[in-house]
C-alpha positions as CSV (number, residue, x, y, z in Angstrom):
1,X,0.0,0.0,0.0
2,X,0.7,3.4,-0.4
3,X,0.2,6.6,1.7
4,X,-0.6,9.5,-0.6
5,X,-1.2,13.1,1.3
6,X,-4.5,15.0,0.9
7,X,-4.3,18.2,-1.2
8,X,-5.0,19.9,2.0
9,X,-1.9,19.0,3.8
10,X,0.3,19.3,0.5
11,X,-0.8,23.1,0.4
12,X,-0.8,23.5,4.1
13,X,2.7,22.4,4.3
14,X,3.6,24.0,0.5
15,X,1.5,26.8,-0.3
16,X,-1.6,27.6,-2.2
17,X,-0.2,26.9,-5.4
18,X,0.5,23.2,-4.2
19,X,-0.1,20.5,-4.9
20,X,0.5,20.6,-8.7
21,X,-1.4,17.4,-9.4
22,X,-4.6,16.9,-7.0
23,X,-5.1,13.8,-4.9
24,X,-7.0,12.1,-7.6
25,X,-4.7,13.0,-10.1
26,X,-2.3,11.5,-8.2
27,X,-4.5,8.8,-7.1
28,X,-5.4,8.0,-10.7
29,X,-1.5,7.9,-11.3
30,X,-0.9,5.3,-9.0
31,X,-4.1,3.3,-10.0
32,X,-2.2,2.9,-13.5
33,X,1.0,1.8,-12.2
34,X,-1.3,-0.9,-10.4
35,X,-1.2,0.3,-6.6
36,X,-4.3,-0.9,-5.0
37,X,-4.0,-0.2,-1.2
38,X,-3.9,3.8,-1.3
39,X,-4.1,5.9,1.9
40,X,-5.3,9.0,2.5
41,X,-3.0,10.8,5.1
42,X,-3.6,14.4,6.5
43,X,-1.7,14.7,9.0
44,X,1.5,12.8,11.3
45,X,-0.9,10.8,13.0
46,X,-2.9,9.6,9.9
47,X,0.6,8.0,9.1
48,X,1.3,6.4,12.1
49,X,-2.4,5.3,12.1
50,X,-1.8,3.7,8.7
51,X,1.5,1.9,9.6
52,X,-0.4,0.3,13.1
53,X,-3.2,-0.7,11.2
54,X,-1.7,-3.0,8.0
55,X,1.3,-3.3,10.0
56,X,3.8,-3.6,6.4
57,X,7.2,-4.9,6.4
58,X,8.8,-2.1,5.4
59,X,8.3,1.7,5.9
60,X,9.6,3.8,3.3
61,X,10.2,7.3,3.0
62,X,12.0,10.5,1.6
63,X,12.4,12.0,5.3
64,X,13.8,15.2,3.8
65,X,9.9,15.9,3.0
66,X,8.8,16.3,6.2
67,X,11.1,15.1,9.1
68,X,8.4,15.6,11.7
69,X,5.3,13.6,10.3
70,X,8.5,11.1,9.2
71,X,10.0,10.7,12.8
72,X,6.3,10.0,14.3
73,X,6.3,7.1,11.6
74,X,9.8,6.1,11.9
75,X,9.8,5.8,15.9
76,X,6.4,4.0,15.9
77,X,7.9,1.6,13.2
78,X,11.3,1.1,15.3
79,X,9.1,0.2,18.4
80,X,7.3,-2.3,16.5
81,X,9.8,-4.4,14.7
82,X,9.2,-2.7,11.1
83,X,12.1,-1.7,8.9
84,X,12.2,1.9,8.0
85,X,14.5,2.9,5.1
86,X,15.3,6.4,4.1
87,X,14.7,6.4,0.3
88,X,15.8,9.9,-0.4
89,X,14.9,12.2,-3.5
90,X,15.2,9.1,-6.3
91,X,15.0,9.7,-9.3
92,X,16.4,12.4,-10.1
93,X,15.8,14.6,-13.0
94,X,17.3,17.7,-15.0
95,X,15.8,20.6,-12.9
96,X,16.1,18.7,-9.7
97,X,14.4,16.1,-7.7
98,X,11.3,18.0,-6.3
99,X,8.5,19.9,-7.5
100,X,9.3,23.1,-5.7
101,X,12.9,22.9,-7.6
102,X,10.8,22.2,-11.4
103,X,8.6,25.2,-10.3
104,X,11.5,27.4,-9.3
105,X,13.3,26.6,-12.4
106,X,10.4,27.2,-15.1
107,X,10.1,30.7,-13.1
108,X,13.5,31.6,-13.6
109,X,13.7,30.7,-17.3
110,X,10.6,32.2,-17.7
111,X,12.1,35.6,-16.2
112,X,15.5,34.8,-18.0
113,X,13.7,35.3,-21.2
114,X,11.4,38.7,-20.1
């Protein structure tokens, strides 16, 4: 399964102009790549909530997203015997690995060229 934030923490914790793709866009996404188990999570505790009740193998995570929510998760999972692995920002791409650095870098082309 897969935890996939609601639109309302993604601009909480972002801005109004996040996120890019809305929770059924993303949703959708991970329908196609054939995810079935997805997870609405709003908040730190919707995670940890999540991880006590299917109770996966593995926990994974790009803590650099959002170290708080991440250390709730990652100290509920140490207490109960679940691995926790730090994926990071893979894969990376030409503009950078996150959506705030694609953003950043379309706006400063697009001032580049005003």
């Amino acid at each position: 399964g897969v935890m996939l934030i609601t639109d309302e923490w993604a601009e909480k914790r972002k801005g109004k102009s996040r996120p890019v793709l809305s929770y059924k866009e993303r949703e959708k996404i991970l329908q196609a790549l054939g995810v079935d188990n997805i997870f609405p999570v709003s908040n730190a505790e919707d995670m940890v909530n999540v991880i006590r009740a299917f109770h996966p193998d593995i926990y994974i995570c790009d803590y650099q997203t959002n170290k708080e929510a991440h250390d709730k998760a990652i100290k509920y999972c140490e207490e109960h015997d679940i691995i926790d692995f730090n994926l990071g920002k893979v894969p990376s791409n030409p503009f950078g690995t996150s959506t705030s650095s694609i953003i950043k870098k379309i706006q400063e082309d697009k001032n580049d060229k005003t």
